[in-house]
Each structure stands twice: as structure tokens, then as C-alpha cells.
Residue frames relative to the residue before (quaternion, step in Angstrom):
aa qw qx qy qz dx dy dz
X 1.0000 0.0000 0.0000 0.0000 0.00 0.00 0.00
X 0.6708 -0.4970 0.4836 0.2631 3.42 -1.41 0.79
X 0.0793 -0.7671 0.6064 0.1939 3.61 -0.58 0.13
X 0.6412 0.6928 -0.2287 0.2378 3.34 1.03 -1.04
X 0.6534 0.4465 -0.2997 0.5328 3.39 1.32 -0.56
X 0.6374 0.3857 -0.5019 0.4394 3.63 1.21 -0.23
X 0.4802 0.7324 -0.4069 0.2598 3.33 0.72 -0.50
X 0.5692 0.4934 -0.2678 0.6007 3.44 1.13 -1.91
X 0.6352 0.5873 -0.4595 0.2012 3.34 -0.16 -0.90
X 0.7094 0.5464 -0.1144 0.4303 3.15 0.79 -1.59
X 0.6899 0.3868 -0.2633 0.5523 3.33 1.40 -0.72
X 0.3895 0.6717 -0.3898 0.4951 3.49 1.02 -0.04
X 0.9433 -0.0052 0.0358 0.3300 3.35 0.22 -1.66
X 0.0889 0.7864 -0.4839 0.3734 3.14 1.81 0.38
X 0.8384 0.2551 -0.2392 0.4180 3.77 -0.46 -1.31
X 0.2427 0.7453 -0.4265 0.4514 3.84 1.25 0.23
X 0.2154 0.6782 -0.6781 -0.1839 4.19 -0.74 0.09
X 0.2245 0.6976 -0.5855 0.3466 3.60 0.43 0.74
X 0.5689 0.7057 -0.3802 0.1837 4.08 0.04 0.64
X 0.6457 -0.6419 0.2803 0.3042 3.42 -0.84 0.98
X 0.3514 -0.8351 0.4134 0.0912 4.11 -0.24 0.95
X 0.2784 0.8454 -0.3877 0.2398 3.10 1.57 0.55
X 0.5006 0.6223 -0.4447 0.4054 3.75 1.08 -0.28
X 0.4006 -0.7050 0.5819 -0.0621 3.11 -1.79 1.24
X 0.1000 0.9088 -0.3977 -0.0772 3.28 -0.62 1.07
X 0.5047 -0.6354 0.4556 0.3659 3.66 -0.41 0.43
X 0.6564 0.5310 -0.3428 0.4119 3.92 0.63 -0.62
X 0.3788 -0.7588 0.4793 0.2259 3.59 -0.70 0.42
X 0.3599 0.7666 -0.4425 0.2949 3.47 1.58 0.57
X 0.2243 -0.5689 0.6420 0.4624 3.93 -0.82 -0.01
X 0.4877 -0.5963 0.6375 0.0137 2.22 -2.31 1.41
X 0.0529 0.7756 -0.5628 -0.2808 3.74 -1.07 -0.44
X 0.5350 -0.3535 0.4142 0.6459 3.79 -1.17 -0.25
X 0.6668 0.2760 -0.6493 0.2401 3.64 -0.64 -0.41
X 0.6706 0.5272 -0.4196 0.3103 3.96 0.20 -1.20
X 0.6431 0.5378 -0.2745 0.4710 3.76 1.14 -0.86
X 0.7602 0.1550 -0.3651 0.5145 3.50 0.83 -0.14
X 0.5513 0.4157 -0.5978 0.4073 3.64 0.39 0.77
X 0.5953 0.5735 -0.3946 0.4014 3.46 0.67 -0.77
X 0.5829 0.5403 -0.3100 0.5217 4.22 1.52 -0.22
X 0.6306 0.6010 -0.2662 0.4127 2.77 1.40 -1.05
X 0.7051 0.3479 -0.2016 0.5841 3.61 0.96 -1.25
X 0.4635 0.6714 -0.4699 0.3370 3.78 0.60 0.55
X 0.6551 0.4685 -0.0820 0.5871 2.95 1.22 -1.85
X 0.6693 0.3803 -0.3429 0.5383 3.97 0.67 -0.19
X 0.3747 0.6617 -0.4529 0.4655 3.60 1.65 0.11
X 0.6326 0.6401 -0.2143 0.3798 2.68 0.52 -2.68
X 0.9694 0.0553 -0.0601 0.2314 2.88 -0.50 -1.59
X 0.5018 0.4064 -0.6102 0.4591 3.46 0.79 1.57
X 0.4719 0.7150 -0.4134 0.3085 3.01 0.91 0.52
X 0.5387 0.5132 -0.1202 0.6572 2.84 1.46 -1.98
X 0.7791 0.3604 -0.3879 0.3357 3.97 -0.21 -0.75
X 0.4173 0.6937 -0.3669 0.4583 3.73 1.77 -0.34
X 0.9041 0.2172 -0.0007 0.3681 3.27 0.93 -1.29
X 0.3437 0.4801 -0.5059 0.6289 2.76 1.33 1.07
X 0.6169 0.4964 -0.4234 0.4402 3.77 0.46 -0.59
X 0.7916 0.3909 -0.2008 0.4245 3.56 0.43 -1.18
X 0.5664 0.5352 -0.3368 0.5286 3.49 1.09 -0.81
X 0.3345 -0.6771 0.6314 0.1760 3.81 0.31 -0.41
X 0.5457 -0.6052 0.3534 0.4594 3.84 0.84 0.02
X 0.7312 0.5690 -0.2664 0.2656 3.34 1.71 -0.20
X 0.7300 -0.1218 -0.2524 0.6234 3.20 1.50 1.29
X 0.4568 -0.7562 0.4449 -0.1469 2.33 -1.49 2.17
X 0.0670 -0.8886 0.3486 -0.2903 3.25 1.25 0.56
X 0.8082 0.2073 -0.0020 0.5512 3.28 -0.55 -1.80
X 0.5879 0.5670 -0.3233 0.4778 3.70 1.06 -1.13
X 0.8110 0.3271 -0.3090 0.3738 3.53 0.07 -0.62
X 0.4766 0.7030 -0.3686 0.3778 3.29 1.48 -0.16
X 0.7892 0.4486 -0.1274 0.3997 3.03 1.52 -1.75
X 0.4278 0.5563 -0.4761 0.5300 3.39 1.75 -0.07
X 0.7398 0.5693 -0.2869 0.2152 3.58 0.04 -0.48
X 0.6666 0.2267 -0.1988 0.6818 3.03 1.73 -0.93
X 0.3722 0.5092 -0.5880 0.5064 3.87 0.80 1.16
X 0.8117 0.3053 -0.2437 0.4341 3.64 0.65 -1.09
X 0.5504 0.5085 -0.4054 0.5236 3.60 1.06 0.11
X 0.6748 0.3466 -0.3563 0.5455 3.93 0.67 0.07
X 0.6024 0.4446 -0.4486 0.4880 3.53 1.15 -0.06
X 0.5935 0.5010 -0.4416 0.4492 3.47 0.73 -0.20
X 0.6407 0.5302 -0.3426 0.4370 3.88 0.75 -0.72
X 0.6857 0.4698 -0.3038 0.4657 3.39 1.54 -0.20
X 0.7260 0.5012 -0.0836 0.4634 3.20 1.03 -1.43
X 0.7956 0.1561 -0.0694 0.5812 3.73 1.12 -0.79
X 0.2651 0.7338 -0.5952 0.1921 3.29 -0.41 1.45
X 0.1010 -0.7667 0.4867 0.4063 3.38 -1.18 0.01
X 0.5767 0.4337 -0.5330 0.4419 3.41 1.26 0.15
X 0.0286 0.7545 -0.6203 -0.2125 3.61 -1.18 -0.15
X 0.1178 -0.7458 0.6279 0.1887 3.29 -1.33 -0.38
X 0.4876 -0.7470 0.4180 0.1714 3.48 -1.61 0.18
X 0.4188 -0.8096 0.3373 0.2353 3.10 -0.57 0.83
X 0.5012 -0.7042 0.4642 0.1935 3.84 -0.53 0.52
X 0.0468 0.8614 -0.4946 -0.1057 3.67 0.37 0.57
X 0.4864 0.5861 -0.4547 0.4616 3.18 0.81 0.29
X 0.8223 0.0949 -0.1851 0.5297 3.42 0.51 -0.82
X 0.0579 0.8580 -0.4939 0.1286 3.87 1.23 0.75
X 0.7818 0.3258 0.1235 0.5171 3.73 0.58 -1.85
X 0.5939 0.5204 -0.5578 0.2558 3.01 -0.17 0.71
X 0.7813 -0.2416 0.2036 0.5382 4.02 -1.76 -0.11
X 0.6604 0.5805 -0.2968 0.3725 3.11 0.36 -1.65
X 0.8802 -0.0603 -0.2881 0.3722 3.42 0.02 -0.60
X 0.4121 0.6830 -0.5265 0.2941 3.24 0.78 0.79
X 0.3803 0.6554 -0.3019 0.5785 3.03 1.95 -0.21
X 0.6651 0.5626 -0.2663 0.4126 3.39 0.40 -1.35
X 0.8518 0.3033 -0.1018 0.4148 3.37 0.95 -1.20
X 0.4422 0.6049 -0.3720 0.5479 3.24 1.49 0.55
X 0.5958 0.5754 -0.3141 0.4640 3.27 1.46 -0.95
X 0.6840 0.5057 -0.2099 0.4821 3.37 0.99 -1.29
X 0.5632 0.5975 -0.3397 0.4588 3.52 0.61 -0.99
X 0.7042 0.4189 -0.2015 0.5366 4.02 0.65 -1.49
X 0.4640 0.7164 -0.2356 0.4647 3.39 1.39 0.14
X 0.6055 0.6253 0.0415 0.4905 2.97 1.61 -1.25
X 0.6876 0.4999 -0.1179 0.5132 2.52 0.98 -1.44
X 0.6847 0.4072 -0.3096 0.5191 3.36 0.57 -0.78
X 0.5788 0.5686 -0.4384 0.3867 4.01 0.58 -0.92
X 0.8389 0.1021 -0.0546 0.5319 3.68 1.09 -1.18
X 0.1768 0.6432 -0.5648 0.4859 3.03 0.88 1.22
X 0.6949 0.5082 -0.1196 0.4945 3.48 0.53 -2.11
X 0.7388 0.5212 -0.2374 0.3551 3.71 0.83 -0.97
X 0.5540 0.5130 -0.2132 0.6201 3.18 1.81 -0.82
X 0.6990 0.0633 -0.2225 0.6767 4.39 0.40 0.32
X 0.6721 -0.4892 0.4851 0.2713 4.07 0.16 1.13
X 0.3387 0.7959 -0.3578 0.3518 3.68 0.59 0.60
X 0.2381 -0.8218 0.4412 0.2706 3.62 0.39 0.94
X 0.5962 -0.5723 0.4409 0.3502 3.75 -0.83 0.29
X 0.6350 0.4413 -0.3650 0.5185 3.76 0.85 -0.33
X 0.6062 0.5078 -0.4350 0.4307 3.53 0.58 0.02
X 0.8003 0.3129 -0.3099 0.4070 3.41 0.32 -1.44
X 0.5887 0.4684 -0.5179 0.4072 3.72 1.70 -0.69
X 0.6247 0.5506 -0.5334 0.1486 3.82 0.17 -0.33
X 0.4973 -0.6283 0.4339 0.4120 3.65 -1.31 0.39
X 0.8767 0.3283 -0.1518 0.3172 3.56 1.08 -1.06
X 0.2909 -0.9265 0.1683 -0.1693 2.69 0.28 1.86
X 0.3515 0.8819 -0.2722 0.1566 2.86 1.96 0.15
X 0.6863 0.5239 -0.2696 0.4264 3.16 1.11 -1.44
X 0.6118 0.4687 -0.5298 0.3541 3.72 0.55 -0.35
X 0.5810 0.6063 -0.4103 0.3558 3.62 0.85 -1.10
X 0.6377 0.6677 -0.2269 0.3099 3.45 1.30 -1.24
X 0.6349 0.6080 0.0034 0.4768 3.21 1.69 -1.72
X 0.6378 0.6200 -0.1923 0.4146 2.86 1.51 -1.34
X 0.6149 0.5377 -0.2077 0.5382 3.39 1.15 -1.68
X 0.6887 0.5574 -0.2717 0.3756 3.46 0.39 -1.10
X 0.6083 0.4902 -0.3620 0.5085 3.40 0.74 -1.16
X 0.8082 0.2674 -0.2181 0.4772 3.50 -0.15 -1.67
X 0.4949 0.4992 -0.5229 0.4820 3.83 0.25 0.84
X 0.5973 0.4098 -0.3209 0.6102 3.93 0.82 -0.67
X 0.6173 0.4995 -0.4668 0.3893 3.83 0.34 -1.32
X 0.5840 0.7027 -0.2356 0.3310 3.25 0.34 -1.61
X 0.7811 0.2587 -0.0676 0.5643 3.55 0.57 -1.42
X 0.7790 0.0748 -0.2999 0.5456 3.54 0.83 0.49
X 0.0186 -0.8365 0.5470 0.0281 3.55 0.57 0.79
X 0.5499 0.6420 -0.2904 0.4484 3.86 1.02 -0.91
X 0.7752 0.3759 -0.1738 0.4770 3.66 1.34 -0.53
X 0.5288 0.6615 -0.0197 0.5314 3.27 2.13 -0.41
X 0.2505 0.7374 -0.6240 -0.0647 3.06 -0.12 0.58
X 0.7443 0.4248 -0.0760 0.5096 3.92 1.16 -0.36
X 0.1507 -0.7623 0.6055 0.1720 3.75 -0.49 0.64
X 0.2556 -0.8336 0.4882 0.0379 3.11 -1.09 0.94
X 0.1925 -0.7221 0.6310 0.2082 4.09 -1.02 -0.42
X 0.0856 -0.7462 0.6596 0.0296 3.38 -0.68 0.99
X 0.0514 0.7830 -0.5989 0.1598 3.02 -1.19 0.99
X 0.6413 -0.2606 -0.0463 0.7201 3.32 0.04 2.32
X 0.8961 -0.0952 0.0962 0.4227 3.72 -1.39 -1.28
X 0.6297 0.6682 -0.2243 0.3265 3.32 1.44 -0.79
X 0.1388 -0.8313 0.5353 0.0559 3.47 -1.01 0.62
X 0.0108 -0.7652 0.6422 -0.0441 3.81 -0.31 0.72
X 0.3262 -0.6122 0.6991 0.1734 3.40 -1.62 0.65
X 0.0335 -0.6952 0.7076 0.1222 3.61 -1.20 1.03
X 0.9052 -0.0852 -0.1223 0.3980 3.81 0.23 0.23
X 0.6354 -0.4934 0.3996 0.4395 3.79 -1.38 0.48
X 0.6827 -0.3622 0.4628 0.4342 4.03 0.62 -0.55
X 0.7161 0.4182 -0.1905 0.5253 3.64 1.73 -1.03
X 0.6070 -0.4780 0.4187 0.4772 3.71 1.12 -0.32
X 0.5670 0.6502 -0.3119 0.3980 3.62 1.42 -0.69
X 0.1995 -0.7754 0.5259 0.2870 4.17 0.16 0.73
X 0.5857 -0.6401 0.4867 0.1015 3.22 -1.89 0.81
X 0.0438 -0.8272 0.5595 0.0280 3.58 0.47 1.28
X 0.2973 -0.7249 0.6188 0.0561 2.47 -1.48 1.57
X 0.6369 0.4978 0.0910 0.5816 3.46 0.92 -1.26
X 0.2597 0.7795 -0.5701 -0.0082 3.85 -0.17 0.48
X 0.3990 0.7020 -0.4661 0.3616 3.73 1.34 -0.02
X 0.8325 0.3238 -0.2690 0.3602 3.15 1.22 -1.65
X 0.5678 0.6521 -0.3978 0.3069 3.45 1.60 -0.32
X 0.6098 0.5579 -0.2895 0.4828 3.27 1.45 -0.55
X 0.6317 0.4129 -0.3455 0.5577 3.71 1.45 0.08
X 0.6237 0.4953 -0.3376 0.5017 3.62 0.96 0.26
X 0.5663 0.3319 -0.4498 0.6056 3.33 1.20 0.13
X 0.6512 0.4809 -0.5203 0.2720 3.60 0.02 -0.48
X 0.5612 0.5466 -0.3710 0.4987 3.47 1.53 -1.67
X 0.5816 0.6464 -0.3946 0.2970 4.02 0.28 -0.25
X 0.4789 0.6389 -0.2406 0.5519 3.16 1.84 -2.11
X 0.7712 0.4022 -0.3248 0.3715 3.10 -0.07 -2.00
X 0.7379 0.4051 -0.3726 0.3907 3.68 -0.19 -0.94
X 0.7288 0.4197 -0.3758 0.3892 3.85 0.30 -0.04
X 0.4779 0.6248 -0.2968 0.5414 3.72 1.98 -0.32
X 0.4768 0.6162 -0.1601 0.6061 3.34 1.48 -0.87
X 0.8360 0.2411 -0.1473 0.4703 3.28 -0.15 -1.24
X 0.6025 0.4272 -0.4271 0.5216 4.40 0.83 -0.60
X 0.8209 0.2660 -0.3427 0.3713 3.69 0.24 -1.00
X 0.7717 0.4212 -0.3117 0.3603 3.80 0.52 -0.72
X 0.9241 0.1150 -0.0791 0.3557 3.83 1.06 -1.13
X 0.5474 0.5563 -0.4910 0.3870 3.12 1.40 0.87
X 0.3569 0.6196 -0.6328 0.2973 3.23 -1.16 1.46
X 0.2558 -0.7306 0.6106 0.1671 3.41 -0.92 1.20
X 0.8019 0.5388 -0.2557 0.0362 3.65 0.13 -0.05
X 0.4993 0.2384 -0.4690 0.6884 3.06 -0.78 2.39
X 0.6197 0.4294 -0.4831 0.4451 3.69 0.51 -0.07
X 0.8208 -0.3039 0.4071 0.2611 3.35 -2.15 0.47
X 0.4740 -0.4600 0.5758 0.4818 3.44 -1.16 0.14
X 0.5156 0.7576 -0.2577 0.3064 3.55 0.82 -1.63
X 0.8241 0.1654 -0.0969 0.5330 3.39 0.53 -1.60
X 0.6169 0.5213 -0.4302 0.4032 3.59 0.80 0.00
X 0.5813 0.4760 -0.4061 0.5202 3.68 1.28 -0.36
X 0.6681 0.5515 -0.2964 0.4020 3.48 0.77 -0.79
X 0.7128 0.3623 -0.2958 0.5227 3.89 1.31 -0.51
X 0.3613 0.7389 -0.2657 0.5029 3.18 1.70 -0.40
X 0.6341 0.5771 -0.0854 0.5075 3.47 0.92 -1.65
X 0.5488 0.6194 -0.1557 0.5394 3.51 0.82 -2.00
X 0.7941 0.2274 -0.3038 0.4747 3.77 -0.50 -1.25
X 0.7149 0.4716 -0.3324 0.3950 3.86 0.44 -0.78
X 0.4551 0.4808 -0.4963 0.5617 4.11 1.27 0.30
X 0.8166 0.3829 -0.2681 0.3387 3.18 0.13 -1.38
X 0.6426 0.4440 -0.4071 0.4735 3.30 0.56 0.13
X 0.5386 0.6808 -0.1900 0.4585 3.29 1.28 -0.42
X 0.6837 0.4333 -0.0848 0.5811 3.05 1.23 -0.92
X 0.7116 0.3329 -0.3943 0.4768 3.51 0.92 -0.44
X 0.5875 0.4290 -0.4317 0.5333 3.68 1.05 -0.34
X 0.6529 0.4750 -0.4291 0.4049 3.56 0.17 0.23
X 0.8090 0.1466 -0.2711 0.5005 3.20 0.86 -0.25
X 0.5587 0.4639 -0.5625 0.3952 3.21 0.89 1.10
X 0.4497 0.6657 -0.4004 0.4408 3.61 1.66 0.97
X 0.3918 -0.6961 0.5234 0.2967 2.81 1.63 -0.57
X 0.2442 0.7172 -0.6300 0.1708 3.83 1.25 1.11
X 0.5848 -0.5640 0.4208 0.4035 3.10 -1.52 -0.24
X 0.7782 -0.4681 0.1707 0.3823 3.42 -1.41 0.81
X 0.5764 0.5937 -0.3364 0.4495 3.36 1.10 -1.05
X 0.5433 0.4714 -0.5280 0.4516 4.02 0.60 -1.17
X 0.6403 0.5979 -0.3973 0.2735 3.49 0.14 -1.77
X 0.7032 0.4484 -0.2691 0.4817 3.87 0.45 -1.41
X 0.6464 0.5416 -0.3487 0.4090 3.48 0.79 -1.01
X 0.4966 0.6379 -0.2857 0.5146 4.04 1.18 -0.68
X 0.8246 0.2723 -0.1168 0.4820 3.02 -0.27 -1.75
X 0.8277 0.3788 -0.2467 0.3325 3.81 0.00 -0.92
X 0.5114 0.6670 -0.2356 0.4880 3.08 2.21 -0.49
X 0.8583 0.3305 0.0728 0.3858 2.90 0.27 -1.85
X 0.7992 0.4090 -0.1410 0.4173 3.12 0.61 -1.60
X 0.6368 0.5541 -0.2153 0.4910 3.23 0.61 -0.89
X 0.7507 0.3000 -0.2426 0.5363 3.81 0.43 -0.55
X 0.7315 0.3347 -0.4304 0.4095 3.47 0.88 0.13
X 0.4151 0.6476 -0.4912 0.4087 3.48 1.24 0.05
X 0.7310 0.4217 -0.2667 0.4655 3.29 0.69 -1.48
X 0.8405 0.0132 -0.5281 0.1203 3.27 0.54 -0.39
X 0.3288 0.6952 -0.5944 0.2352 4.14 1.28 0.17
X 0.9069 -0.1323 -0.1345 0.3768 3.79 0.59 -0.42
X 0.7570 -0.4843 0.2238 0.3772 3.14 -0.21 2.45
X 0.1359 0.7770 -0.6090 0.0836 3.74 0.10 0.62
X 0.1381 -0.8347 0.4996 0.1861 3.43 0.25 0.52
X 0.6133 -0.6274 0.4465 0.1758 3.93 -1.30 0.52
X 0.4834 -0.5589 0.5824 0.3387 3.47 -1.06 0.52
X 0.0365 0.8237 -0.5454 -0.1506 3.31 -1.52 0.43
């Protein structure tokens, strides 16, 4: 496939704020159009170091992971390019913490969506905050495994009809999905580039909010070494819904849907 004509595209309509608000989030933060169309924005700069990773490594001689990433490049160009609701973007108040905050939030979002995709995880689980029952399910499982290992080669989580594998028996998770696991580490990269060049800086701020962004940089790094261990899904939720998320909201006043 051609890359070049998607490419132009994007540059074509990128500087456009005319774009479709279909994105979903798991955080309970208000959103606006400006954070929703940067948060597309840093998708597609996902996408396509993703896609340009794998062409490099693939050698053109398997296209796999590549065709995966053309697809969700051309499926966020459509949320941009083909809408019938739109909205406008505010350039005045376009850039700032707040919603770069906004879009870190979303981004760690991500993470979870293909986090979950990368060990066969449904997206309502890893997007949900209360998480108890998996921890619950979890124990259970690897308490039965345990007592029949000889019959076992995999520990599992059921959940209603669904089945997901969280480890080999060694602690070592069971990728199912490595396109998307290899896009959850980047969304990780991306959120911590985000977070060194745009919101780390203690000065004039509270003890309060400097311990709290302070806090912030030491999840997110956390989180990408965790899922470049290959933890299980549950660590991941525990991070983001734990950690991250409440210190975004509070180092910069994110305020809540009601």
C-alpha cells in the first residue's frame, strides 16, 4: 500500500478544527473538543511510529503488525475527516496544562483499551474503575491452578462468557495480540514526552501540587516499565486508575463530569 496519499491527507487536514467527537473515555474527567482533537492528533503520531517501526523491522517481509497500523491510522482519519457532528476548536485556549492533562488522561486510556487487547481482555474491564472482582477471580483462579498444576498449563479470568489468560503458570503473561501491546508501550512513551516537556515544573505551585506531579512522573514511568515486563492486566489498571488518574486531577484541578 501507498502511504503517501494518507500521509498528504493528514497534512491537508490536520490544521482543519472541524472533527468528529466520537472518542470514548473511561475517566470521569470533563472533556472538551480542544483535548479530543489533540488527543487524535497524538494517536496518529502513535500510529504512525508505529507503522514506520514496522516496516523497518519487518523488512517488507511481513506485514502483519503494518496492516494493523494502517487501519487504525485510517479509522482515526475518518473520526477527523467524516463527521456529521463537528465542533470548533478555541485557539486561544487550544494548549495549555489543563488539557494537556486532559490528554494524557485519555492517552492512559489507551493504554488500557490495548493493554486488555494484548492478553484478550475486553475493554470494559480494564476501562472500569471498580475493579474488585477481577482481583477476586484472579486469586481464585491461581489458587485452583496451583492445586492442579499437572492439568494447567495457563491461569485464566473469567468474566460472565469471557475468558482471558493472565499468565503461563510462571508469572510471564500470555500475549495474545502483540500489535496492540506494542501500541501500549508507545501510548506509555507518548504520555511521559507529554508529561517531561509540557507539565513538569514545580514553580509557584503548592507543596500539594508539586508532590502530586512529582507523584504523576513516578506512575508514568512506572507504568511503562510495567508493561514493558509484560505485568499482568490488573497491575496496568491498578497504575492508571490508581495512580495516574488521581494525580492528574489533582496537580491540575481537572474537574469531573456530573
Amino acid at each position: 500500500m501507498n502511504k503517501k496519499p494518507l500521509l498528504i491527507i493528514l497534512a491537508i487536514f490536520l490544521p482543519f478544527t472541524s472533527i468528529n467527537a466520537m472518542v470514548i473515555y473511561a475517566h470521569n474527567f470533563d472533556t472538551d473538543d480542544n483535548s479530543t482533537f489533540l488527543t487524535l492528533v497524538n494517536k496518529l503520531l502513535i500510529e504512525n511510529r508505529l507503522l514506520n517501526d514496522s516496516i523497518s523491522i519487518n523488512n517488507y517481509n511481513n506485514n502483519s503488525n503494518s496492516n494493523e497500523y494502517i487501519e487504525n491510522t485510517e479509522n482515526i482519519l475518518e473520526d477527523i475527516l467524516i463527521s456529521e457532528d463537528s465542533f470548533i476548536i478555541d485557539s486561544n485556549q487550544f494548549y495549555n496544562n489543563t488539557i494537556i492533562a486532559l490528554v494524557v488522561a485519555n492517552l492512559a486510556d489507551e493504554v488500557l483499551r490495548n493493554y486488555g487487547r494484548t492478553f484478550g481482555v475486553p475493554s470494559n474491564i480494564m476501562l472500569s474503575i471498580n475493579f474488585s472482582n477481577i482481583i477476586n477471580i484472579n486469586s481464585q483462579n491461581k489458587t485452583n491452578d496451583s492445586a492442579n498444576m499437572s492439568n494447567h498449563n495457563n491461569h485464566t479470568i473469567q468474566q460472565g462468557n469471557g475468558t482471558f489468560a493472565t499468565d503461563d503458570g510462571n508469572g510471564n503473561g500470555t500475549i495474545v495480540n502483540n500489535p496492540s501491546y506494542l501500541s501500549a508501550l508507545e501510548h506509555s512513551d507518548r504520555m511521559i514526552q507529554l508529561y517531561n516537556n509540557e507539565l513538569n515544573g514545580t514553580s509557584g505551585e503548592s507543596v500539594y501540587i508539586n508532590k502530586a506531579k512529582s507523584d504523576l512522573g513516578n506512575a508514568l514511568y512506572e507504568l511503562k516499565k510495567a508493561i514493558a515486563l509484560k505485568e499482568s492486566p490488573y497491575k496496568i489498571m491498578e497504575i492508571v486508575h490508581g495512580k495516574v488518574h488521581p494525580n492528574l486531577q489533582i496537580a491540575f484541578n481537572l474537574t469531573l463530569k456530573r
